[in-house]
C-alpha positions, 0 to 999 in steps of 0.5 A: 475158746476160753483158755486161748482167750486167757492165754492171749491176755496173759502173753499180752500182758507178759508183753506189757510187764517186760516191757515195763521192766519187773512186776512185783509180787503183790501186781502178779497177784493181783493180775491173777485175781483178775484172771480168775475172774474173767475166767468164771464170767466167760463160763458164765456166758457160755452157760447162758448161751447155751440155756439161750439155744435150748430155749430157741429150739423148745420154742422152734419145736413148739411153734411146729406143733402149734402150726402141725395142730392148726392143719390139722383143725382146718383140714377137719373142718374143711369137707374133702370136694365131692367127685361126681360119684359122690352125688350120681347114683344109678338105678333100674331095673329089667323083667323078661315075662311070658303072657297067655291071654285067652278073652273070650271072643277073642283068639287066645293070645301068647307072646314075650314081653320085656321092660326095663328102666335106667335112671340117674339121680344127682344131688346138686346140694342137701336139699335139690334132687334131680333125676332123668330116667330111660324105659322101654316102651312106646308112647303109652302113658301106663306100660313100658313093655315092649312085644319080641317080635317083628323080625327081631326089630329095634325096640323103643326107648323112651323118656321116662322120668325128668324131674327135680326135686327140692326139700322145702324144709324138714319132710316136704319136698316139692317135686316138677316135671315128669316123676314117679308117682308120689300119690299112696297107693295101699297095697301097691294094689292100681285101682285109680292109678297104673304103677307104671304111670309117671305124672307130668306137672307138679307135687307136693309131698309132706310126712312128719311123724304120723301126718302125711299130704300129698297134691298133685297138678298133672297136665293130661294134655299142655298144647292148647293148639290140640284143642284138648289141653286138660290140666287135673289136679288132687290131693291127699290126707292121711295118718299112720299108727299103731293099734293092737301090735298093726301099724295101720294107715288110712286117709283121704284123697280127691281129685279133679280131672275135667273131661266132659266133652273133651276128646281122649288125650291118648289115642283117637278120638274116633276109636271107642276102645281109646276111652279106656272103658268111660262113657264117650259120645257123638256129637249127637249123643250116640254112643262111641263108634256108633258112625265111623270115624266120627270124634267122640268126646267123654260125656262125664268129669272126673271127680273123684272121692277116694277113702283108703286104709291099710294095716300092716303085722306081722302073721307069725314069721311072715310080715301081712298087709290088708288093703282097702280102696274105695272111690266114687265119682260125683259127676255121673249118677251110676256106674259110678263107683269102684273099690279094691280089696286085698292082701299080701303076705310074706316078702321077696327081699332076700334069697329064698324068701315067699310072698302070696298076694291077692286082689278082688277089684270091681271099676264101674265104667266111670268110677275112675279115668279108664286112661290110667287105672291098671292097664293088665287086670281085664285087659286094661280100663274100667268097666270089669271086676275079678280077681287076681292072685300073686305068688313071687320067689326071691332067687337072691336080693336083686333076682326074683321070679313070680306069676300073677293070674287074672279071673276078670269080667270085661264090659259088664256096663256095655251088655256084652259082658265077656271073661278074661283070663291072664297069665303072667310068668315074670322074672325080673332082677333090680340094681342100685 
């Protein structure tokens, strides 16, 4: 480009001289010089063009990655949206169990028995949990088991959890609805509460570092129009720690369930058996059952005192648990207290693990609501005590097998004191 510019002024000037006649020597020279010097500052702004172009495209180059990096940041500091199965999550599980009852008085009993339990839990956000739960099972407050039989008939399935729960701040959680029963129960062990129980109403639950509280307000029966409604209440206090290589846990519990001269609220009322083992009377102070069909309605309240302690270590290679419960109820002036003694040793949390289990319980007739002790040990209720040993296998993580005996004493307040024994053969598999 350069050299045909030169070469156009030197023809132009050429042009120029010829036409003006000859050119001396001394303006040849001079032309030359000047040609020279055109031809150094035409290199000169060839080199800053070209310095011009690098510069843009350092610049170009540089603006990307800039803008490659901000992406990037923002990309990292913006979560990815959550799918629904982020937040859902399943659960449940199901047993198959055999039962030979053989209560004396009665025909010995056999039958097969099935439970299981579905149930999805949502995070709606960090601190808000709602779940809903199916089971089988009828309308009993403290099973879910449901008898084979009946010509291979349809089996019911029922509600059994509808909850949310919310996380106040750091370690409490207030819970409503119908939920898993947040109140402690040392050793898994039932003596006031049936592990299948999920209480309808509120809680409260609270756990920061040792401490832990726990209340509940629970609706027995919330229609006034059934002329029973009931509304109970309770609450608990404890502390964990170690001592001497046991983690050792203990508190406090009370609760209030105001029953005195209302009628059962599961159940008939006319039907003795519907009490559970507590005192029910006729309106004219006969015991329960005393006149057909007559509606009977719980001579005594509920209130109840519970103190509980637990340790846990470690038996050589097989992790241990004691267990003590003890609870009184203030209304009545006998038949007044129950208590729970027991332990377990080993664990079936993985393949071909072990674990033993033993209880001695004693439930005074009314020491505690019959409605929701433990519905297996002497056939359900209070008024008995015995024994109960334990003994499950794990066939993997999620599978296991076991076998649970009972040697019970049932009515032993009424005057017909009679013996109870129990076989359970369980296998039950657990998914999440």
């Amino acid at each position: 480009m350069k050299r045909k510019l030169l070469l156009l002024i030197a023809i132009n000037v050429f042009a120029f001289s010829t036409a003006l006649g000859a050119v001396s020597d001394e303006d040849f020279e001079q032309l030359r010089r000047q040609l020279a010097t055109m031809s150094q500052r035409l290199d000169e702004i060839a080199a800053e063009n070209a310095e011009l172009r690098r510069s843009q495209a350092e610049t170009a180059t540089t603006v990307a990655d800039v803008q490659t990096s901000v992406a990037k940041v923002r990309a990292a500091d913006t979560p990815a949206a959550e799918s629904w199965s982020d937040r859902v999550r399943l659960d449940g599980d199901f047993r198959y169990r055999y039962e030979n009852i053989d209560a004396e008085g009665s025909s010995e009993r056999n039958r097969n028995r099935i439970r299981a339990r579905a149930n999805i839990r949502a995070d709606l956000s960090d601190d808000v949990e709602v779940g809903f739960g199916l089971s089988t099972g009828s309308d009993d407050p403290v099973s879910a088991n449901q008898t084979l039989g009946d010509g291979g008939s349809s089996k019911g399935v029922v509600l059994n959890l509808a909850y949310v729960d919310w996380e106040v701040t750091d370690g409490l959680h207030l819970m409503g609805g119908k939920f898993n029963n947040p109140l402690m129960r040392v050793g898994k062990q039932q003596l006031l509460w049936d592990g299948d129980w999920t209480p309808e109403g509120l809680a409260l639950t609270y756990k920061r570092d040792w401490f832990f509280a726990n209340a509940i307000g629970t609706y027995l029966e919330s229609d006034s129009s059934k002329g029973n409604s009931n509304f109970s209440w309770g609450g608990q206090l404890g502390a964990s720690g170690e001592i001497g290589g046991a983690e050792v846990m203990g508190g406090i519990g009370y609760y209030s369930i105001k029953t005195k001269g209302e009628g059962t609220t599961f159940g008939d009322s006319a039907d003795a058996g519907d009490y559970f083992g507590n005192t029910a009377v006729e309106a004219g102070g006969l015991p329960c059952g005393s006149t057909p069909d007559t509606s009977c309605t719980y001579l005594y309240d509920y209130l109840l005192t519970e103190v509980f302690a637990e340790a846990s270590f470690d038996l050589g290679d097989w992790p241990t648990v004691v267990f003590l419960d003890y609870v009184n109820n203030s209304d009545p002036s006998d038949n007044d207290t129950g208590w729970a003694v027991g332990t377990r040793i080993g664990q079936t949390k993985d393949r071909g693990q072990v674990e033993f289990a033993y209880l001695y319980a004693d439930k005074e007739a009314d020491s505690v609501l019959g409605l929701l002790t433990d519905s297996d040990f002497a056939g359900g209720g209070t008024d008995n005590k015995g024994h109960l040993l334990q003994v499950n296998y794990g066939i993997s993580k999620s599978w296991s097998i076991g076998a649970q005996y009972f040697i019970n004493e049932a009515d032993i307040s009424s005057g017909s004191k009679s013996d109870y024994n129990r076989l359970m053969l369980d296998t039950q598999w657990k998914w999440k």
